[in-house]
Every structure is written in structure tokens, then in C-alpha cells.
C-alpha positions in Angstrom: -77.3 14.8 70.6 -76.2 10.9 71.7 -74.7 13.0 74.7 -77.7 14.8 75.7 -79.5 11.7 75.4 -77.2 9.5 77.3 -77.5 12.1 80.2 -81.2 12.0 80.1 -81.2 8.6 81.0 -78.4 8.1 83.6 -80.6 10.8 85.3 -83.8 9.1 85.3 -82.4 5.9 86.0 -81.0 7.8 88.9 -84.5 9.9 89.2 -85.8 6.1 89.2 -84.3 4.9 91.4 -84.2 7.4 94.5 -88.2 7.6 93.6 -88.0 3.9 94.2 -91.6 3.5 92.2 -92.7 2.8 89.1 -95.9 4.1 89.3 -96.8 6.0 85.8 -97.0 9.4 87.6 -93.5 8.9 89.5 -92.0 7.5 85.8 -93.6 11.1 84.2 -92.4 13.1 86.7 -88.8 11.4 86.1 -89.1 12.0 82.7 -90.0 15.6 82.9 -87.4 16.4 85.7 -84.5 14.8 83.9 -85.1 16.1 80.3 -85.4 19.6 81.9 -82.4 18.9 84.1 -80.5 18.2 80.5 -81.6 21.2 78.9 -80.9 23.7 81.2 -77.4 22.3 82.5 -76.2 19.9 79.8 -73.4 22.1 79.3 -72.4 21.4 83.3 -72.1 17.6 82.6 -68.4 16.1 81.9 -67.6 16.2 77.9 -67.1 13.0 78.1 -69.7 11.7 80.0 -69.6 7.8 78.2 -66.3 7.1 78.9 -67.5 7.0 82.5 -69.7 4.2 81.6 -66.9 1.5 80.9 -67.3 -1.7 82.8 -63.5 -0.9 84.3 -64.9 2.4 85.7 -68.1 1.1 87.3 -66.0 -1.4 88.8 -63.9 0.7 90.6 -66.5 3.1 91.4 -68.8 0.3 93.4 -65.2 -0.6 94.8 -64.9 3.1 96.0 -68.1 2.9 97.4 -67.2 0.9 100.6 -64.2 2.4 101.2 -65.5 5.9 101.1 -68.5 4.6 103.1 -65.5 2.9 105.8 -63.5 6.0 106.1 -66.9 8.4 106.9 -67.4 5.8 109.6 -64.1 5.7 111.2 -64.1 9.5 110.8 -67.6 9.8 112.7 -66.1 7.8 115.7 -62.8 10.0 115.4 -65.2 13.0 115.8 -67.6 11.6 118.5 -64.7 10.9 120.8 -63.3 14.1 120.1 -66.5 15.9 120.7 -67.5 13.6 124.4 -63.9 13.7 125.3 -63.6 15.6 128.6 -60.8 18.0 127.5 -62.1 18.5 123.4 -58.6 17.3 122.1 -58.5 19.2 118.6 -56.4 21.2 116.6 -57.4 22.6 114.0 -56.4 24.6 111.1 -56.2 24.5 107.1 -53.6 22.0 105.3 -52.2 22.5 101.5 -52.5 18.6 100.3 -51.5 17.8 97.3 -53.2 15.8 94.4 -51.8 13.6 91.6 -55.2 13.3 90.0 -55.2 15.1 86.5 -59.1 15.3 85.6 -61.0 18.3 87.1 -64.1 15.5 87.2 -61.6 13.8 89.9 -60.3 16.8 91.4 -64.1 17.4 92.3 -65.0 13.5 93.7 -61.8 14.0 96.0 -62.7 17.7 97.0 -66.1 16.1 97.9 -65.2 12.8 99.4 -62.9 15.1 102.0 -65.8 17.2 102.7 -68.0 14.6 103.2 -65.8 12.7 105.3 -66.4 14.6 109.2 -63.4 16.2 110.9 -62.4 17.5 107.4 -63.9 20.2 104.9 -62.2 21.4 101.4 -62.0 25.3 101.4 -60.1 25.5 98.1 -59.2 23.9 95.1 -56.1 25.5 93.7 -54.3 23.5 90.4 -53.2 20.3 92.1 -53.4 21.6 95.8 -56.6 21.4 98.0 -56.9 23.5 100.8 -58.4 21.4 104.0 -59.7 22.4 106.8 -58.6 19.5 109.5 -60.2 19.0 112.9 -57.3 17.7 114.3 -54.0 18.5 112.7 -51.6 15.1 113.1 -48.8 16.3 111.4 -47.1 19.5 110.1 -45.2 18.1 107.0 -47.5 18.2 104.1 -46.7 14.8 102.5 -47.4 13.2 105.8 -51.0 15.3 105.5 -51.3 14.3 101.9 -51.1 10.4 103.0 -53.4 11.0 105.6 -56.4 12.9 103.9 -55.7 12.1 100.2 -54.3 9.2 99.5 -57.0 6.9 100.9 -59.1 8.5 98.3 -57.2 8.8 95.3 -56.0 5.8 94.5 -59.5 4.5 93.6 -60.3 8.1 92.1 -57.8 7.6 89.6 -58.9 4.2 88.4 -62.2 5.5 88.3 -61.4 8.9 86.3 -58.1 9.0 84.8 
């Protein structure tokens, strides 16, 4: 019960504030959104949803926050030049990475981070291998490709998570 509760509110605080208001309607409307939210797909929230409330873990995830936000930037100009360069330099294909993260929680925010970063897009989650698909393929030897898409991620992942 604590846990369905504890959901309930990181999602209206959440539901608060995206709505940016707190108007009584927009605070019902919160309410009613995130109980039914928590009672139809409790069961799809981590287990152990409070142990990603420790003050470490917020850290670290506001520190993530930057860098993620850094590397979609870089890879936006990576893809711009690529896209307005006269002769379209790309090569791409799908890459087996390789992740040292242990929670499937982690697995997910890395899976994510990739596909939100442009130029790459996660296909596949196997065990501790992602399956990426890479605008422009640097390299052929998959540690190399592990450094390049992964490990910029990770390491804050794992502080975060694990």
C-alpha cells in the first residue's frame, strides 16, 4: 500500500508540474489521472520504487541531466552536418554494445538515452548487449563502439540505479 501511495504522488508531483498550475481543476484532474495511472499499471512501476528516492540518487540523476542534455546537442550538430553536407557522409548499420549495468530499470534509461540521442536508435535489448542502430559507424571493434555510444551514459546510470 506505502508503494502505491508513494507512486501516486511522484506522479502528481510530476502531473503538477508539466500542468504548471495550481488551479483547483488542474490539481483534480492530477489527482484523478495519477491515482488511475496507479491502479491500472502499479504493477509496471520498479519494485523498488523508494530506493530511487535517496538523496545520492537524485544527485546523480540532476547530474545526468546535463550531460545527457550535452550529448543530444553535440549529436544534433553531428547529424545536421551530416544531413547539409554535400556528399551525405554516413554509414550506417547496427552495433552489439555491451552494458555493465545490472538493473533492468538501467538497462531501460541507457536503451532510452541512445534512442533519444540523434544519429543512434536501440533496436534490441538482449541480456547485457544492446543492439544500435548508428548513423555513422566509427569503428568496427565493439569495445571501441561500446566507449563511443555507452559509456558516456553509463557511468552516471550506474550511480543513479545500481
Amino acid at each position: 500500500m506505502l508503494k502505491k501511495l508513494l507512486e501516486f504522488l511522484i506522479l502528481w508531483i510530476i502531473w503538477t508540474l508539466l500542468t504548471w498550475s495550481l488551479a483547483l481543476p488542474d490539481i483534480l484532474a492530477g489527482v484523478v489521472v495519477s491515482a488511475i495511472a496507479v491502479l491500472l499499471f502499479s504493477d509496471l512501476f520498479p519494485a523498488e520504487i523508494g530506493r530511487l528516492l535517496h538523496p545520492r540518487r537524485l544527485f546523480w540523476g540532476l547530474v545526468y541531466l546535463p550531460v545527457f542534455f550535452w550529448q543530444v546537442v553535440k549529436s544534433n550538430f553531428d547529424v545536421a552536418y551530416r544531413v547539409f553536407h554535400p556528399t551525405m557522409p554516413i554509414r550506417p548499420g547496427i552495433v552489439k554494445v555491451r552494458t555493465s549495468l545490472r538493473s533492468e530499470i538501467a538497462r531501460t534509461f541507457l536503451a532510452n538515452s541512445i534512442t533519444l540521442t540523434p544519429g543512434t536508435l536501440t533496436v534490441d535489448c538482449v541480456d547485457d548487449h544492446l543492439y544500435i542502430h548508428w548513423i555513422n559507424i566509427i569503428s568496427e571493434d565493439p569495445e571501441e563502439e561500446t566507449r563511443l555510444i555507452v559509456e558516456k551514459f553509463e557511468k552516471y546510470l550506474r550511480k543513479i540505479f545500481d
